[in-house]
C-alpha positions in Angstrom: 0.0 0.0 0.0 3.0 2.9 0.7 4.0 2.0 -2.4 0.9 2.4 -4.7 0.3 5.9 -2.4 4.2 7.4 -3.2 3.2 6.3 -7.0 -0.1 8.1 -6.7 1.1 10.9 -5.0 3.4 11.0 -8.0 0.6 11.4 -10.5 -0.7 13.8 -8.4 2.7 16.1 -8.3 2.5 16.5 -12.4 -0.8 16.1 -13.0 -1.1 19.5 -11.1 0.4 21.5 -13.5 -1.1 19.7 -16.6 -4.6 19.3 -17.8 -5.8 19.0 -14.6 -5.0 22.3 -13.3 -5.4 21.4 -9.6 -4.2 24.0 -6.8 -0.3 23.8 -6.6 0.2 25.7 -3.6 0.7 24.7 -0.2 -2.4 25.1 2.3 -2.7 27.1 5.1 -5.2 27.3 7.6 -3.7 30.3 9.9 -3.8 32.6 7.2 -4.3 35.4 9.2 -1.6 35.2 11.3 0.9 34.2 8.8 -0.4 36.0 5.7 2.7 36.9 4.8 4.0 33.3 3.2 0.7 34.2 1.4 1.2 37.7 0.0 4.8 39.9 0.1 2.7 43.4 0.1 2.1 42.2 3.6 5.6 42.5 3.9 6.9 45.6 6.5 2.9 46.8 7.1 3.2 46.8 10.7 6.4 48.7 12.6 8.0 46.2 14.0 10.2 43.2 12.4 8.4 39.6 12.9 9.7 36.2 12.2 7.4 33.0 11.9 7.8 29.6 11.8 5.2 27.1 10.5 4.8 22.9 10.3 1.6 21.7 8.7 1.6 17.8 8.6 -1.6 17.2 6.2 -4.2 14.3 6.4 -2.8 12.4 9.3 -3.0 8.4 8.7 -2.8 8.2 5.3 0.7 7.3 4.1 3.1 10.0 2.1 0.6 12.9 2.5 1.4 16.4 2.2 3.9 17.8 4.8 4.7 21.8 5.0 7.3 23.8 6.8 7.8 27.5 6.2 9.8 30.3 7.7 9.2 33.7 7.3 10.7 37.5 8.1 9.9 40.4 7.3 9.2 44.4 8.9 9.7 47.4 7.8 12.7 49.7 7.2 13.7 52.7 8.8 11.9 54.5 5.6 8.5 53.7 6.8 7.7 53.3 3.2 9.8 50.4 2.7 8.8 46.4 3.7 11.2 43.7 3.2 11.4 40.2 4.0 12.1 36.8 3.1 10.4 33.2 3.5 11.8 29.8 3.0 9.1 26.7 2.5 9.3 22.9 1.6 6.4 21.1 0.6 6.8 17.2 0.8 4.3 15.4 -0.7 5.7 11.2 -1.3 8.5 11.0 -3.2 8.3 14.7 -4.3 9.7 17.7 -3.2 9.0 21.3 -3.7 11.2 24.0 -2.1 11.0 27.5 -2.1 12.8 30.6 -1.0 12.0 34.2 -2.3 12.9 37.9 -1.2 10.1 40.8 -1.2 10.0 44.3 -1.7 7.0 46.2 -0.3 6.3 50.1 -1.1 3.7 51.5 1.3 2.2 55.2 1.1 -1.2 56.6 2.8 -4.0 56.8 0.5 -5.5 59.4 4.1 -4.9 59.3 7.1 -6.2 55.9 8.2 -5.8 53.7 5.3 -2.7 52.6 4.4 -1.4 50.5 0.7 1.5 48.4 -0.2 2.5 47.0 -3.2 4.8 44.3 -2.8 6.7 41.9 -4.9 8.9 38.7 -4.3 11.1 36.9 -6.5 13.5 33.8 -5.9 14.1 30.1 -6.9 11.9 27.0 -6.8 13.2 23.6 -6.8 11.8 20.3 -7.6 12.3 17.0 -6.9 11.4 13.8 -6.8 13.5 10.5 -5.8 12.6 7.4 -7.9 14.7 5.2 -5.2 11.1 5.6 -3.3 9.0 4.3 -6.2 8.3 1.0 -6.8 6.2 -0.2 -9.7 4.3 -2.9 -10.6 6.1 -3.6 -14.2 9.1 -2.8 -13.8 11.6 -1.0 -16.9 9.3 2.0 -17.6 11.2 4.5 -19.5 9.1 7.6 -17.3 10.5 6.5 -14.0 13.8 6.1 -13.2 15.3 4.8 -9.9 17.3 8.1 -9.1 16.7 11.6 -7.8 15.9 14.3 -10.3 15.5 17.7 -9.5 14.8 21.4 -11.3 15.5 24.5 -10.4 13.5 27.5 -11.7 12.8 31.4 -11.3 9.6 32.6 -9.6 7.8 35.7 -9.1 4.8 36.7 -7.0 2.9 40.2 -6.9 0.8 41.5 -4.0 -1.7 44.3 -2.9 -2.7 44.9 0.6 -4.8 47.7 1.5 -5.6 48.5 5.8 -7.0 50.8 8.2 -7.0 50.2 11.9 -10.1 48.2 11.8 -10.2 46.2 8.1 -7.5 44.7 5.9 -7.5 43.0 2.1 -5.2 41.9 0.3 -4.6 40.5 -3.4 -2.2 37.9 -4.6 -0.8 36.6 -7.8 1.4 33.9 -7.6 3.5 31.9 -10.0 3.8 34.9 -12.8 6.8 32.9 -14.9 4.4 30.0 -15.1 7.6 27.8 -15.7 7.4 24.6 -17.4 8.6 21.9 -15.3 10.3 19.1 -17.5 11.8 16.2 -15.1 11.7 13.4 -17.2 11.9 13.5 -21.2 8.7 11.5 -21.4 6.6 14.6 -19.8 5.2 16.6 -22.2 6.6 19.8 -21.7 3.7 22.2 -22.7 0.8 20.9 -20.7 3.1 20.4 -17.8 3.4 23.7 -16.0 3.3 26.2 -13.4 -0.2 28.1 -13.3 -1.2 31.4 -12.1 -3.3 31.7 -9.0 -5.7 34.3 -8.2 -6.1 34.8 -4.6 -8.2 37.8 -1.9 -8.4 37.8 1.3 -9.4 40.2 3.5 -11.0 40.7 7.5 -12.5 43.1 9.9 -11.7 43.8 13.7 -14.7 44.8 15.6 -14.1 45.7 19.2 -17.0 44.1 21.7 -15.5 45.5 24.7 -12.3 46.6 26.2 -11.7 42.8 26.6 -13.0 40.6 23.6 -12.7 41.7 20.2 -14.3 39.3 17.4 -12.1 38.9 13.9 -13.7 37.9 11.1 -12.0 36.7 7.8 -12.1 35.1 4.1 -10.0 33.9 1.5 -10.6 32.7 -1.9 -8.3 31.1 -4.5 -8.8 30.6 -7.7 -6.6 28.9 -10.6 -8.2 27.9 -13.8 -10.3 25.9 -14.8 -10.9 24.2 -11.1 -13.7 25.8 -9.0 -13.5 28.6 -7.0 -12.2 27.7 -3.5 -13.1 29.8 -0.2 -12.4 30.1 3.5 -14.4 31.6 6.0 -12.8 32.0 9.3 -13.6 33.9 12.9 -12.1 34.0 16.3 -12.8 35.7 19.3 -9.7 37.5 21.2 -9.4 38.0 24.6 -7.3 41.0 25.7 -4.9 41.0 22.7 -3.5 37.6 24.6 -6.0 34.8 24.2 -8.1 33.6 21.0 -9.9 31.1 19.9 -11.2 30.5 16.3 -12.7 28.1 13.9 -13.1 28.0 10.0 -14.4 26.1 7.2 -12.9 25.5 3.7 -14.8 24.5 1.2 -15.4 20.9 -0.1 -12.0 20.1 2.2 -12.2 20.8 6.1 -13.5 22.6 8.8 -11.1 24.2 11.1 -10.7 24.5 14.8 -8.0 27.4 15.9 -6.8 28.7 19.8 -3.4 30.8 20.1 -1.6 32.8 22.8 0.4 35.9 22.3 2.7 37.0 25.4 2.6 40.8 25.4 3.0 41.2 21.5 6.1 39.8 21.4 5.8 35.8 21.2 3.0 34.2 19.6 2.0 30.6 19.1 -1.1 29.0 17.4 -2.4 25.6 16.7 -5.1 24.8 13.9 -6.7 21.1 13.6 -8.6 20.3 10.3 -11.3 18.1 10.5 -11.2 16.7 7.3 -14.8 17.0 5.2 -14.0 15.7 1.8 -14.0 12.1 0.3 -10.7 11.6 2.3 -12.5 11.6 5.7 -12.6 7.8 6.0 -9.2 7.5 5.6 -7.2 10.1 7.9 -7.6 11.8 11.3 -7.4 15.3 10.5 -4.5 17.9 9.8 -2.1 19.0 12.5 -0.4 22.9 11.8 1.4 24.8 14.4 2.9 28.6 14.2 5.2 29.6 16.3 6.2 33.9 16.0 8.1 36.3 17.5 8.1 40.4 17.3 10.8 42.6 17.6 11.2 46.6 17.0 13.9 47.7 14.2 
């Protein structure tokens, strides 16, 4: 059985980047707190520097599913104009690897007084990989698969918006610009096996209860042609700028429980758990992600 799921998961890697079209970026479920892997205008939007760690380990039970580690940092410049940052991501998914790193640039100005705009882009190298050692099929000799590793490195770019006030924020993300062909093995057809662009919003609102609880909704929606339209809606409650708990649902995939601390907005750390809603429910326990984040002026 692990060796018909690291073949699948196989299929899966290149069939997302051919007629298929499926989603080729890694999920997230704390989007809101670590929006930043997300979109690089968020990129030096608040005052202070922050750095973020992540590890997602997807669809728990079921053998070579998705795993997801990304570190992030980024804050803003002296110029208060000026975000910059970095993040560095690996997405293991069977015998395949995808790794990541990219460097933003973020330009923020005031459209008035209380809203604020930056546009933001990243740019690095992508590397993929996938090691035929861990593949074993059932005829052997077949000319696509070959009992070694094979890797390829490429240029990516992403461009981002994000537009806030005190009390709202949204945002607007397009990944993968080059939309790079990705040619592994000679057998691949090169044209129909490539990077797509994504379309991605988000955006949320901060409405104050009291002087203690403060509820924060949210949504994000992705898009990548010609797959339907995916969507997130998420909430959580907030309990003196320390304490929250939150859930979410994501459609035809999971719903989402969330609870975080944050020790005098300087260390953070959240945990989500996906309960998992799609045909994949009868085979796994749920998704495990935990975000771990520190703050420090310039």
């Amino acid at each position: 059985m692990k060796q018909f799921l690291a073949y699948i998961s196989f299929c899966l890697f290149f069939l997302g980047g051919m007629n298929l079209h499926a989603q080729q970026l890694p999920q997230i479920s704390m989007f809101q707190d670590n929006y930043y892997v997300l979109n690089p205008a968020y990129g030096g939007s608040q005052q202070e520097f922050q750095v973020y760690g992540m590890n997602r380990t997807q669809w728990t039970g079921i053998t070579d599913a998705p795993r997801t580690f990304a570190l992030s940092l980024q804050g803003q410049l002296k110029n208060p104009h000026i975000g910059v940052g970095g993040h560095l991501f690996t997405d293991n998914v069977g015998p395949t690897r995808r790794t990541g790193l990219q460097l933003s640039y973020t330009w923020h100005f005031f459209i008035n007084e209380d809203i604020k705009l930056g546009l933001g882009l990243s740019g690095g190298m992508l590397q993929f990989a996938i090691d035929g050692t861990k593949i074993s099929l059932k005829e052997e000799g077949d000319p696509a698969l070959y009992s070694e590793l094979r890797s390829q490195t490429v240029f990516d770019a992403t461009f981002g918006a994000y537009m806030r006030s005190d009390e709202w924020w949204v945002g607007v993300t397009l990944p993968q610009l080059l939309q790079n062909q990705i040619r592994l093995y000679d057998t691949v057809e090169q044209a129909t096996n490539r990077l797509e662009d994504h379309y991605m919003v988000a955006g949320g609102y901060k409405y104050e209860l009291n002087s203690d609880f403060t509820i924060e909704p949210a949504i994000l929606i992705k898009y990548v042609k010609p797959t339907p339209l995916k969507w997130e809606l998420s909430a959580r409650c907030t309990y003196l700028d320390m304490l929250w708990l939150g859930a979410s649902f994501r459609s035809n995939d999971a719903a989402v429980i969330m609870a975080g601390y944050e020790y005098r907005k300087a260390i953070s750390i959240g945990y989500a758990y996906d309960l998992t809603t799609s045909t994949l429910r009868d085979h796994t326990t749920g998704t495990h992600e935990i975000l771990v984040g520190f703050r420090f002026n310039q």
